[in-house]
C-alpha positions in Angstrom: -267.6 -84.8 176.7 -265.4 -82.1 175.3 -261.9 -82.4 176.1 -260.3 -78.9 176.6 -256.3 -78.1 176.5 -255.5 -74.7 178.0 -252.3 -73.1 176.3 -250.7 -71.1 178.9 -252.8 -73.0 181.4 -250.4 -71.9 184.6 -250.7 -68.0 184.3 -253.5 -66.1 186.2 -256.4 -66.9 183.8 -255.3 -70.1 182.9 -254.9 -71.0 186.7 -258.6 -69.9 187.7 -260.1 -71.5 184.2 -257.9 -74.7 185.4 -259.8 -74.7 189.0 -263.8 -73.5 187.1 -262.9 -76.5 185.1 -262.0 -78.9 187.2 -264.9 -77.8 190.0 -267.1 -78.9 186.8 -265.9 -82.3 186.0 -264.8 -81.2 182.7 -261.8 -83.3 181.4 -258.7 -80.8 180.6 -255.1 -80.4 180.4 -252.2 -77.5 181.4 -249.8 -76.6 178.4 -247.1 -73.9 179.2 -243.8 -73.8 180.0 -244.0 -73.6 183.7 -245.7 -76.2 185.9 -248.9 -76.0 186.9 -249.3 -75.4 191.0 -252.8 -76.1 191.4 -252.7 -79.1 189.4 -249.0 -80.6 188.3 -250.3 -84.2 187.0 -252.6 -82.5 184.6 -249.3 -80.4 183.2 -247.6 -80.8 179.9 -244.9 -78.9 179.3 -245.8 -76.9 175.6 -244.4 -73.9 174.0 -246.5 -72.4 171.2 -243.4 -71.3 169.1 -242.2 -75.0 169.0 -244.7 -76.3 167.2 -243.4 -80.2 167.3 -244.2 -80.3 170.8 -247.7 -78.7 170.2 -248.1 -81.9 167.8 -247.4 -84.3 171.2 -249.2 -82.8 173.3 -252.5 -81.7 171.8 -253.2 -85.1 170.2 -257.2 -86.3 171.6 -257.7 -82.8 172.4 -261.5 -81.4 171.1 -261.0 -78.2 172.3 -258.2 -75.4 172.5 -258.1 -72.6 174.5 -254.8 -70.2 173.9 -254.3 -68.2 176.8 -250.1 -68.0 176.0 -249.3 -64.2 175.3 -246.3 -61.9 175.4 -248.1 -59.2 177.8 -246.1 -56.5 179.7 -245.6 -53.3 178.3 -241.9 -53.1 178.2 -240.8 -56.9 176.9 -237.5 -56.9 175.6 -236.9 -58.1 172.4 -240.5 -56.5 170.8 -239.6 -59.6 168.6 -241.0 -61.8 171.1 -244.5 -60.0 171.0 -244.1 -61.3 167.0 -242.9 -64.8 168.4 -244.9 -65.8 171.0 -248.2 -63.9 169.7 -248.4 -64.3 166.2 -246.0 -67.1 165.7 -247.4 -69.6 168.0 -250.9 -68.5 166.5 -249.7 -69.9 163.2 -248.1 -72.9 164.8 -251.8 -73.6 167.0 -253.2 -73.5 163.3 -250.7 -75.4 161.6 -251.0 -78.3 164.6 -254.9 -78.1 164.7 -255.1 -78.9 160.7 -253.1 -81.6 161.1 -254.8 -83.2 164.6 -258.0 -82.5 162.6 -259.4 -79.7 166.0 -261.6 -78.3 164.9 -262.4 -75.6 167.5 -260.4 -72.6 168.8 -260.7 -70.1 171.6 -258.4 -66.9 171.3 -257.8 -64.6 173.9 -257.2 -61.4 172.2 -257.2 -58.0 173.9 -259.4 -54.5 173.5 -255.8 -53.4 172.7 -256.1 -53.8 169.3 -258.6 -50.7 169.8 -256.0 -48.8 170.4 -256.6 -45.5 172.7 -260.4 -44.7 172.2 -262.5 -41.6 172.4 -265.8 -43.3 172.9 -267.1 -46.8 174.3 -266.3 -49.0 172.1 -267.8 -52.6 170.9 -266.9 -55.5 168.8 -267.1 -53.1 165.5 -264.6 -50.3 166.7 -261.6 -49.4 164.8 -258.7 -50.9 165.1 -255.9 -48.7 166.2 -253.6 -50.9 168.1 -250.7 -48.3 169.5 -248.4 -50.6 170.9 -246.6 -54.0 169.9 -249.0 -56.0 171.9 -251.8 -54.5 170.3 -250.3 -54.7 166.9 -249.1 -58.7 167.9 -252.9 -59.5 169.3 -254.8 -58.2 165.9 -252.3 -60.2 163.6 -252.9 -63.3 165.6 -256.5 -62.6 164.8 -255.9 -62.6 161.1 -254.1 -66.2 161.6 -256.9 -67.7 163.5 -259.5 -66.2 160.9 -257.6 -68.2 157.7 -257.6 -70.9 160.1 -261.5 -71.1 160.6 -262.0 -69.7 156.9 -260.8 -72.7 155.6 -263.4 -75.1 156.7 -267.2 -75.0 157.5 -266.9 -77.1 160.1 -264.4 -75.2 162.2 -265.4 -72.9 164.8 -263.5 -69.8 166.0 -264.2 -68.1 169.1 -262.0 -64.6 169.5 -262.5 -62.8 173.1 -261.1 -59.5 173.8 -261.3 -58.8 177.6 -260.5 -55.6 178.8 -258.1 -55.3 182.2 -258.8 -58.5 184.0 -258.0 -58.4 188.1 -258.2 -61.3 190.4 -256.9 -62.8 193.3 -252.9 -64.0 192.4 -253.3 -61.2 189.8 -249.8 -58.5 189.7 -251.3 -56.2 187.5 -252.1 -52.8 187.3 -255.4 -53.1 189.3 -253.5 -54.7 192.1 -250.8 -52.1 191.6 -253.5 -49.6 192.4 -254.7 -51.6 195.3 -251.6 -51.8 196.6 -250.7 -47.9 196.2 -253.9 -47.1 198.4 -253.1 -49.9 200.9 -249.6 -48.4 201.6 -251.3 -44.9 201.5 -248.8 -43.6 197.9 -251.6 -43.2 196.2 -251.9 -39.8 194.1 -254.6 -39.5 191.7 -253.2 -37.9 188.2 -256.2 -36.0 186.4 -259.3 -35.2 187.4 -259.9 -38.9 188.0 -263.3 -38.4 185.9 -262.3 -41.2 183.6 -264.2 -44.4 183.2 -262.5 -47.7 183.1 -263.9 -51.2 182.0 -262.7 -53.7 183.7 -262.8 -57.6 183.9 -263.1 -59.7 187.3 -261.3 -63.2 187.1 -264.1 -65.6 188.2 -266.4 -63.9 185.1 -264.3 -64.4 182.5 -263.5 -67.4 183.4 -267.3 -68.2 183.6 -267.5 -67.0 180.0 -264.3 -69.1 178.6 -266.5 -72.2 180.0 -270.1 -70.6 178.4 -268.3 -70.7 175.2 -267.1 -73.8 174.4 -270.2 -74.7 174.0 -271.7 -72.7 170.6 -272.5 -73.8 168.0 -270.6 -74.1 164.5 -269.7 -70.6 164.2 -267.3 -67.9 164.3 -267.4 -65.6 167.2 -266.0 -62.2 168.4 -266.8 -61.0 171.8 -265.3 -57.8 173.8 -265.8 -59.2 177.4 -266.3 -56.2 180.1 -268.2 -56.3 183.5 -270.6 -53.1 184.1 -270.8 -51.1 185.3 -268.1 -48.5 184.3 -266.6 -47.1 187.3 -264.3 -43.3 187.0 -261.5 -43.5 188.6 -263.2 -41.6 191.7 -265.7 -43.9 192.2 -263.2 -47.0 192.0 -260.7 -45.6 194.3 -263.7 -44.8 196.7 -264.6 -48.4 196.9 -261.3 -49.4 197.8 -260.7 -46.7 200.5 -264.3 -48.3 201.8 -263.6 -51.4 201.9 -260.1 -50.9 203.4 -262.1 -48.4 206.2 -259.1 -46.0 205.2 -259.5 -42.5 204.6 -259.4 -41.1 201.0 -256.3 -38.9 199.5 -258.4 -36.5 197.8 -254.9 -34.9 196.3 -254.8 -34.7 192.6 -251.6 -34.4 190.8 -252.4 -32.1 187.3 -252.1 -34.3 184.2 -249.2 -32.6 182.4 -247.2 -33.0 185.3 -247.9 -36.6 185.4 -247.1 -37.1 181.7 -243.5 -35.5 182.9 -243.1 -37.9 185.8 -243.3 -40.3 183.3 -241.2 -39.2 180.7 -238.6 -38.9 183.2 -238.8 -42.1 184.5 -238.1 -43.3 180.9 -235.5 -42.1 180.6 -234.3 -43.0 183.9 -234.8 -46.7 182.6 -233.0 -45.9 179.6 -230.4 -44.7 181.1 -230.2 -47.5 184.1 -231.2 -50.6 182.5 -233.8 -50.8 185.2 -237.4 -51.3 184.5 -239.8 -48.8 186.9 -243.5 -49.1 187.4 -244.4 -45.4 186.3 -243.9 -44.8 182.7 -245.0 -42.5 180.2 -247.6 -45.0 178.3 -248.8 -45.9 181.4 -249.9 -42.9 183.2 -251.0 -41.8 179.6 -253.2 -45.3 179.8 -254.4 -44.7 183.2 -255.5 -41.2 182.8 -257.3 -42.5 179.7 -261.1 -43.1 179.3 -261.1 -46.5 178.2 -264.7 -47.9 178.0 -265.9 -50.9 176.3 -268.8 -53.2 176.0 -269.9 -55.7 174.2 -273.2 -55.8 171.7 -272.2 -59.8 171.1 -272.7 -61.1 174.7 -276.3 -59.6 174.6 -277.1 -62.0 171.8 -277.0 -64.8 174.7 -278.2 -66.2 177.5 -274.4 -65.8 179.8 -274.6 -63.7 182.9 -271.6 -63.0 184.8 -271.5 -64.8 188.3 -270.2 -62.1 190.3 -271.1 -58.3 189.8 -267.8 -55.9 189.2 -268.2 -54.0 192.6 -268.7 -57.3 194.5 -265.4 -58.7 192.7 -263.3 -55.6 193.8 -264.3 -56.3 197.4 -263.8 -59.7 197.0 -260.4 -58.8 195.8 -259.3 -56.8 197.9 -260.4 -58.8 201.2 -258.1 -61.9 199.4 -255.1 -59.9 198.7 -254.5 -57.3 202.0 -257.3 -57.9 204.4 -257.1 -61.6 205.1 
């Protein structure tokens, strides 16, 4: 049996992989720099940009799974995007020669797509618009030398789209949230499809993976079906039995909200949750899928409206 380390094994989809795993008697361990709650003894403290303790603690590993990512849209340094992302790629690679492991999973991000006009598989452009982006799609040129270098390596890159969960503090709980406390405006027409990624799926899929064959792999991952932003906001006013704010703030004017907010952050030093990018990101079509996953036999475990629900009745209804 495989034995699996998971780099940046305490975050959201390192904590759920940890628990999939461990419900499947699959021998793994926790690298990252904060302690694992779920499941301290199986912990190692690891930071991918010091790559002599990569060296200790990925010794009689089979299998590595790099979760570890610079993330948020407003990290300060943007060096640390460079650091953490593409850094501690080359250092994973460096380490793996050496310890002779000889298979990789990356966690990418449809980010490197940049913002996209039409849905978009594995073989879209890449336009990354932001550091992250820019970060993810040079760590994807490290791991390729990596697995170029040897026949008998395998490589297996994943680019989910927004993943939401229970523990999750991202924008889809931000959302949530908004509508639970009732400050939810919609911005746009709210027409806009979004693809999105539920927690216990992905996971599923990190698992499926591990498993291929000799080979190197590229997979968007994205649960259908696309909702608009209407028809996602209408599940969760369902599901919270509340009644739906059917008041739409026009576009431009949101942009504006935005832009002023920057420059209130600017000015303050404090970091808001509207911004420019990100009412430009939400208002956004931003479809994906993936022509890759068809090739196989994976289905995801949950559906995307069911995980919503599920979602929803973990974070603010129970």
């Amino acid at each position: 049996m495989k034995k699996i380390a998971i780099l940046g094994g305490s975050g959201f989809i390192g904590s759920h992989l940890s628990q999939y795993l461990n419900k499947m008697n699959i021998d793994f361990i926790i690298l990252d720099k904060i302690q694992s709650i779920q499941f301290p003894k199986k912990w190692q403290f690891a930071d991918v940009t010091r790559p002599l303790e990569l060296h200790k603690t990925l010794s009689a590993v089979d299998v590595i799974i790099n979760l570890a990512a610079e993330h948020q849209d407003n990290i300060e340094p943007k060096s640390l995007y460079y650091d953490v992302n593409v850094q501690g790629a080359k250092n994973i690679c460096a380490v793996a020669e050496y310890l002779n492991i000889k298979y990789i999973i990356f966690t990418s991000s449809v980010a490197i797509y940049g913002f996209i006009e039409h849905e978009t598989a594995e073989d879209g452009a890449y336009q990354p618009f932001n550091n992250y982006g820019k970060s993810k799609l040079a760590a994807e040129q490290v791991y390729d030398k990596w697995v170029a270098k040897n026949a008998n390596r395998t490589l297996v890159i994943i680019r989910p789209t927004v993943v939401f969960g229970k523990n999750n503090r991202g924008n889809v709980y931000n959302l949530f949230k908004q509508i639970v406390f009732g400050k939810f405006f919609m911005i746009g027409t709210g027409n806009n499809k979004k693809s999105m990624a539920y927690i216990d799926n992905i996971t599923a899929f990190l698992h499926y993976v591990t498993m291929l064959p000799i080979n190197r792999y590229v997979f968007n991952y994205v649960d259908k079906p696309d909702f608009t932003m209407n028809e996602l906001t209408q599940i969760i006013y369902y599901t919270l039995n509340k009644k739906r704010n059917n008041f739409h703030i026009p576009y431009i004017i949101g942009l504006f909200i935005g832009y002023c907010f920057d420059l209130l952050t600017k000015i303050t030093g404090k970091k808001y949750p509207i911004s420019y990018i990100r009412i430009k990101k939400f208002c956004a079509c931003t479809q994906f899928k993936s022509n890759n996953i068809k090739q196989y036999n994976f289905k995801a475990p949950v559906s995307l409206k069911e995980g919503i629900i599920k979602t929803i009745h973990s974070e603010f209804i129970k």
